[in-house]
Chimera marker file (.cmm) of the C-alpha trace (Angstrom):
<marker_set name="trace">
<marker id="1" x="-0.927" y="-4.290" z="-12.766" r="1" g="1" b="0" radius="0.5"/>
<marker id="2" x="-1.844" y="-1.519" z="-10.584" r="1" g="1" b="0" radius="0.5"/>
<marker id="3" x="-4.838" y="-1.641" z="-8.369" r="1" g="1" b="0" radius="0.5"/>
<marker id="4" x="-8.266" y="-0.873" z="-9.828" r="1" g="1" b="0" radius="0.5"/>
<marker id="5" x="-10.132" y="2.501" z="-9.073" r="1" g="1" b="0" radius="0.5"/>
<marker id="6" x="-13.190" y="0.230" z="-7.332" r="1" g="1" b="0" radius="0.5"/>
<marker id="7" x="-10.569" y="-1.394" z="-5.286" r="1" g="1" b="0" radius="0.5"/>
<marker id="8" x="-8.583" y="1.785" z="-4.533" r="1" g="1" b="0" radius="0.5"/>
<marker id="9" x="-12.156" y="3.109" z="-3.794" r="1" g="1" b="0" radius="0.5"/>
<marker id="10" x="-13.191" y="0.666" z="-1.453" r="1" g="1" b="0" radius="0.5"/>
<marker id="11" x="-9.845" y="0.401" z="0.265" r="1" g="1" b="0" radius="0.5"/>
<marker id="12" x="-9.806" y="4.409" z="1.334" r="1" g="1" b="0" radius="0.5"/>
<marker id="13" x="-13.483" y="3.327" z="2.421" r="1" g="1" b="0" radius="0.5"/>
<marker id="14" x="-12.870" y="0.790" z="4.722" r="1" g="1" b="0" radius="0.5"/>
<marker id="15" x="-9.214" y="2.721" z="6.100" r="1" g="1" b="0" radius="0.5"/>
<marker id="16" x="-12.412" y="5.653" z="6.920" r="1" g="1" b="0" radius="0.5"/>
<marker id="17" x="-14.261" y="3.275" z="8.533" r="1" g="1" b="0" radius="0.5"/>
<marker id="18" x="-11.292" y="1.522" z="10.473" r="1" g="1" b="0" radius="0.5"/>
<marker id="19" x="-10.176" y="5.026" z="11.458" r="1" g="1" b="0" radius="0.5"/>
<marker id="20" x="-13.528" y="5.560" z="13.197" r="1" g="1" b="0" radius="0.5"/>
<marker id="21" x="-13.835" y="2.482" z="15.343" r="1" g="1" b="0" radius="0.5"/>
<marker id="22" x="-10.198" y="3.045" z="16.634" r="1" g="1" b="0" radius="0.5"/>
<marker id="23" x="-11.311" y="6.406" z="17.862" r="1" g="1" b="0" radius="0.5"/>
<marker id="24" x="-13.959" y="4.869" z="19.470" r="1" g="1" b="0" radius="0.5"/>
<marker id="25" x="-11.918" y="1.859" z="20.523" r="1" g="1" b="0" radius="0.5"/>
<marker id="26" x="-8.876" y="4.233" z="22.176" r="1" g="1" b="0" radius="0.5"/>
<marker id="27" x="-11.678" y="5.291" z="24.518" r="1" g="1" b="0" radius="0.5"/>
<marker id="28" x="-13.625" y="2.083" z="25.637" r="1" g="1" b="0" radius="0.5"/>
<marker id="29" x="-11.733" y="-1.033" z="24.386" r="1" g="1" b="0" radius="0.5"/>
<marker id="30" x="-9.519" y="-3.134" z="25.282" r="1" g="1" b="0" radius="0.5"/>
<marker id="31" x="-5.621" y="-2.387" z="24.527" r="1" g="1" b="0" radius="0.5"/>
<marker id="32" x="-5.949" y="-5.630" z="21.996" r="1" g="1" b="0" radius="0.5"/>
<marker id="33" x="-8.634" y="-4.152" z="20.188" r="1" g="1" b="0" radius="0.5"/>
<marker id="34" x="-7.034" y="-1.130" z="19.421" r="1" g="1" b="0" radius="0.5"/>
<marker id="35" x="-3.793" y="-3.034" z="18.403" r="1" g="1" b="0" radius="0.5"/>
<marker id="36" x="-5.348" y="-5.202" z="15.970" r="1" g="1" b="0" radius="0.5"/>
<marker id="37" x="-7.525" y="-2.375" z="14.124" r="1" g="1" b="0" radius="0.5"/>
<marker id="38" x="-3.927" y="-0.366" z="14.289" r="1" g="1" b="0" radius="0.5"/>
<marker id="39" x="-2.683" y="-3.510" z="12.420" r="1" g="1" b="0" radius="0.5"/>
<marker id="40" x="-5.683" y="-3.632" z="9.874" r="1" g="1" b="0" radius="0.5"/>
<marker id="41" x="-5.163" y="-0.122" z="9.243" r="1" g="1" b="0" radius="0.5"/>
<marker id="42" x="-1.135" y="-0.375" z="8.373" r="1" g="1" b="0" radius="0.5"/>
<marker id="43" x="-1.999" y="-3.423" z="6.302" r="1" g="1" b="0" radius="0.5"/>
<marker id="44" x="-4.384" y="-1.351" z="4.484" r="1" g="1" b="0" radius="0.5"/>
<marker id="45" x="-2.202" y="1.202" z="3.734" r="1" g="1" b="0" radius="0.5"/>
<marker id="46" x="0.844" y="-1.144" z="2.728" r="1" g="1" b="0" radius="0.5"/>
<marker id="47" x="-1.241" y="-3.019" z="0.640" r="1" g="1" b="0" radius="0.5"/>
<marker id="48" x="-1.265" y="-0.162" z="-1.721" r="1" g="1" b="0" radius="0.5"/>
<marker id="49" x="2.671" y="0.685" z="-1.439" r="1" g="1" b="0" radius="0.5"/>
<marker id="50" x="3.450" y="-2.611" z="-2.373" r="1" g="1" b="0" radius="0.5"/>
<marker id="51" x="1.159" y="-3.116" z="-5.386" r="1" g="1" b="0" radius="0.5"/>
<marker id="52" x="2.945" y="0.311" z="-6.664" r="1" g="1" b="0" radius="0.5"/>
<marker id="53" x="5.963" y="-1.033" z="-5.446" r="1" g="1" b="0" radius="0.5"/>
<marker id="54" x="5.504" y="-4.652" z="-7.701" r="1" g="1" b="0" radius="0.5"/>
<marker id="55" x="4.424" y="-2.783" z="-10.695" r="1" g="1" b="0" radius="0.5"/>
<marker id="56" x="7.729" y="-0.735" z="-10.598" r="1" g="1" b="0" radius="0.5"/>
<marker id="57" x="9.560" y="-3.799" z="-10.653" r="1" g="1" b="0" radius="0.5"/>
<marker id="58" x="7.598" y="-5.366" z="-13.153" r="1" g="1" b="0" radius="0.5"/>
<marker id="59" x="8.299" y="-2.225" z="-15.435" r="1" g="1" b="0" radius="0.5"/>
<marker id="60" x="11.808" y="-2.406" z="-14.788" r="1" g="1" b="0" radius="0.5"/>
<marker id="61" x="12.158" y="-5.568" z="-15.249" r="1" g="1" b="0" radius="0.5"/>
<marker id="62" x="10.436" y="-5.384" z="-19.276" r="1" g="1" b="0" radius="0.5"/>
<marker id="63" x="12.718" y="-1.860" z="-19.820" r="1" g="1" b="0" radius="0.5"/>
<marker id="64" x="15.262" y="-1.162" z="-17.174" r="1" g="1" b="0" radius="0.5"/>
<marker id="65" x="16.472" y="1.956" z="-19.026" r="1" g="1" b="0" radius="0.5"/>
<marker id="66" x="13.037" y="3.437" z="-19.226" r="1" g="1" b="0" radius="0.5"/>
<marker id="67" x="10.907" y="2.332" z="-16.034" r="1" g="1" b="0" radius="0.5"/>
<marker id="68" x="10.057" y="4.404" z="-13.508" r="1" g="1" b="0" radius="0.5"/>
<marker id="69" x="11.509" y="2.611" z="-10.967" r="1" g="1" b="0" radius="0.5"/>
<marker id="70" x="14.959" y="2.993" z="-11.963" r="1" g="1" b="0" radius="0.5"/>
<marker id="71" x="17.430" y="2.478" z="-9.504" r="1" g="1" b="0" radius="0.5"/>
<marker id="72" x="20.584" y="2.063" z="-10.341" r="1" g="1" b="0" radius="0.5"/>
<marker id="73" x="22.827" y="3.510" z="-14.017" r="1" g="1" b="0" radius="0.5"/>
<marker id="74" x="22.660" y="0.792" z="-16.735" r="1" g="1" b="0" radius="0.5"/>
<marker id="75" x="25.787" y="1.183" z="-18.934" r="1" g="1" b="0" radius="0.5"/>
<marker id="76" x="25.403" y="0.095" z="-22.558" r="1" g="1" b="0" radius="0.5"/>
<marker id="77" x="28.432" y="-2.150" z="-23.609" r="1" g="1" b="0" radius="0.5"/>
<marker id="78" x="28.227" y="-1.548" z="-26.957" r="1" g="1" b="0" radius="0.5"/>
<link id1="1" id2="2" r="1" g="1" b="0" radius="0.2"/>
<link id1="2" id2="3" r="1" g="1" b="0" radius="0.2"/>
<link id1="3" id2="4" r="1" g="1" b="0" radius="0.2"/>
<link id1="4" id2="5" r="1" g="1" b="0" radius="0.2"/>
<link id1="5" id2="6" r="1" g="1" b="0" radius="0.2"/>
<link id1="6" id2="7" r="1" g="1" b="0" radius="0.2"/>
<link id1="7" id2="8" r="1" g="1" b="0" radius="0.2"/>
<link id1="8" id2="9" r="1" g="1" b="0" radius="0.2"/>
<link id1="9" id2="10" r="1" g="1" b="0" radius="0.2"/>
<link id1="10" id2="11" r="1" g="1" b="0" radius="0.2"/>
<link id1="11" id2="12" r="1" g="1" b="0" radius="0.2"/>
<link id1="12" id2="13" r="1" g="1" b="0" radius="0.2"/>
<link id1="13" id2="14" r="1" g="1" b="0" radius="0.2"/>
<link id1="14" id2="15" r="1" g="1" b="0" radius="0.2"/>
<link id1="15" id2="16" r="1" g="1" b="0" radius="0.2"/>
<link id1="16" id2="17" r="1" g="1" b="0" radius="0.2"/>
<link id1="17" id2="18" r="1" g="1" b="0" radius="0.2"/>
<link id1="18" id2="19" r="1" g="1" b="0" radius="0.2"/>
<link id1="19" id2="20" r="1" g="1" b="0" radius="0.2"/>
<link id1="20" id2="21" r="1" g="1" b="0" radius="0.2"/>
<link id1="21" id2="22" r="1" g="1" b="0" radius="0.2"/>
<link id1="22" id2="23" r="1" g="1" b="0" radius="0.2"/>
<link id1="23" id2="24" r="1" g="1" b="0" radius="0.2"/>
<link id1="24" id2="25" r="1" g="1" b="0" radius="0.2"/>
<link id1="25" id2="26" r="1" g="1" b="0" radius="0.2"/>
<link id1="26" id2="27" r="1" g="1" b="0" radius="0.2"/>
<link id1="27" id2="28" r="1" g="1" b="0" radius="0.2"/>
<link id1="28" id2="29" r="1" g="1" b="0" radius="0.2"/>
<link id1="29" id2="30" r="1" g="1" b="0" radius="0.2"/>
<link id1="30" id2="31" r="1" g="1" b="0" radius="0.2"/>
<link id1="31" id2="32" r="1" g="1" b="0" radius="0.2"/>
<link id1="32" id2="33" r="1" g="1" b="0" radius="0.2"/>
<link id1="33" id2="34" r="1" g="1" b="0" radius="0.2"/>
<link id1="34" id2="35" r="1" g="1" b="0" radius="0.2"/>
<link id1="35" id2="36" r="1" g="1" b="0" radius="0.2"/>
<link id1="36" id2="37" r="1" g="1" b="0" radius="0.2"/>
<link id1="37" id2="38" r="1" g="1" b="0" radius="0.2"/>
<link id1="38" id2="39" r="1" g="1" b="0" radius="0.2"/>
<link id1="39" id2="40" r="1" g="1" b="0" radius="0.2"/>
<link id1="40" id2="41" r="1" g="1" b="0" radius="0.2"/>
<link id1="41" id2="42" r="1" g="1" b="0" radius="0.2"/>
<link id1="42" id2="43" r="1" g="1" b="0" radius="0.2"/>
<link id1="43" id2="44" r="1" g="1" b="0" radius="0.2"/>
<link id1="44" id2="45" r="1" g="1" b="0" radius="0.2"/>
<link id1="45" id2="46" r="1" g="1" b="0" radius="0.2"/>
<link id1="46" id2="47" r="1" g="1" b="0" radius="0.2"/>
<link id1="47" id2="48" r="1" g="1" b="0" radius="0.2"/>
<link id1="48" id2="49" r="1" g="1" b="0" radius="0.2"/>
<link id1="49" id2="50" r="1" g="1" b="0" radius="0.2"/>
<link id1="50" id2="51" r="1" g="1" b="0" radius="0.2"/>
<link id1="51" id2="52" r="1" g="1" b="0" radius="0.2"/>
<link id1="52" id2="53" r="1" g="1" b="0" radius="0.2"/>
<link id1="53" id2="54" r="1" g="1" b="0" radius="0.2"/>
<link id1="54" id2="55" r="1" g="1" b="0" radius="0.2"/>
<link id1="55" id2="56" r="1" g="1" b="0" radius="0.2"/>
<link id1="56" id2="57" r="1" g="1" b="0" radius="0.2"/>
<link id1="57" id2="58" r="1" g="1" b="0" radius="0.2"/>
<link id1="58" id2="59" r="1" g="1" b="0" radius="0.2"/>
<link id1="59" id2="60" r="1" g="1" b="0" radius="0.2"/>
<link id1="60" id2="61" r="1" g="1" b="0" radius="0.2"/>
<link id1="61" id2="62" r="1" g="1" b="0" radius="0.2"/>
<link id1="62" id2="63" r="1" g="1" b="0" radius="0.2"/>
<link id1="63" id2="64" r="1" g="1" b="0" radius="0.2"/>
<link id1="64" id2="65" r="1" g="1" b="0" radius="0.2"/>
<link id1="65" id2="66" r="1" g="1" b="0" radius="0.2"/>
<link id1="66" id2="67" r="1" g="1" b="0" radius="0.2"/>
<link id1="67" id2="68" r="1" g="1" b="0" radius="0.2"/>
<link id1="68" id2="69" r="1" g="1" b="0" radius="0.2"/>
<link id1="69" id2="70" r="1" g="1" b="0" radius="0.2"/>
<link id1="70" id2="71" r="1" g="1" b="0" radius="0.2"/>
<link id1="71" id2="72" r="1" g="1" b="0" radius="0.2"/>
<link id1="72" id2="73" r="1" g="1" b="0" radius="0.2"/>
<link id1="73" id2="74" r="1" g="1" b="0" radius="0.2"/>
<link id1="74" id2="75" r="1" g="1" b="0" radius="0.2"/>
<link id1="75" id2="76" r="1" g="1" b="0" radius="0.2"/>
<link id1="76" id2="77" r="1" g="1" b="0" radius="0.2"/>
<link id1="77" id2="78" r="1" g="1" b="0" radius="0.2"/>
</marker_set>
């Protein structure tokens, strides 16, 4: 189940808003500060590779020979 457009939405949102207060933070803040909004930030973005990710395994998983996320030859034995 892939992520919905209002979540997608408010995701790219809040990585635009994250994005501005670690400019701000690399020039005032603390060296913490600016590691954890780093953090925030890459867990925003992997968030979204791994729910694509998931679904690619969950369509393999109903139709290896036809999912998108194919990885390796099935051979028919027949």
């Amino acid at each position: 189940m892939a992520l919905s457009e209002t979540i997608t939405e408010s995701l790219k949102e809040a990585e635009g808003h994250i994005r501005n207060a670690l400019a701000f933070a690399s020039r005032s803040e603390r060296s913490s500060t600016v590691t954890i909004l780093s953090k925030i930030l890459s867990q925003i973005d992997n968030l979204a590779y791994t729910d694509d990710l998931l679904d690619q395994l969950e369509d393999y998983k109903k139709n290896p020979k036809t999912s998108r996320g194919q990885w390796m030859d099935i051979e028919d034995s027949d």
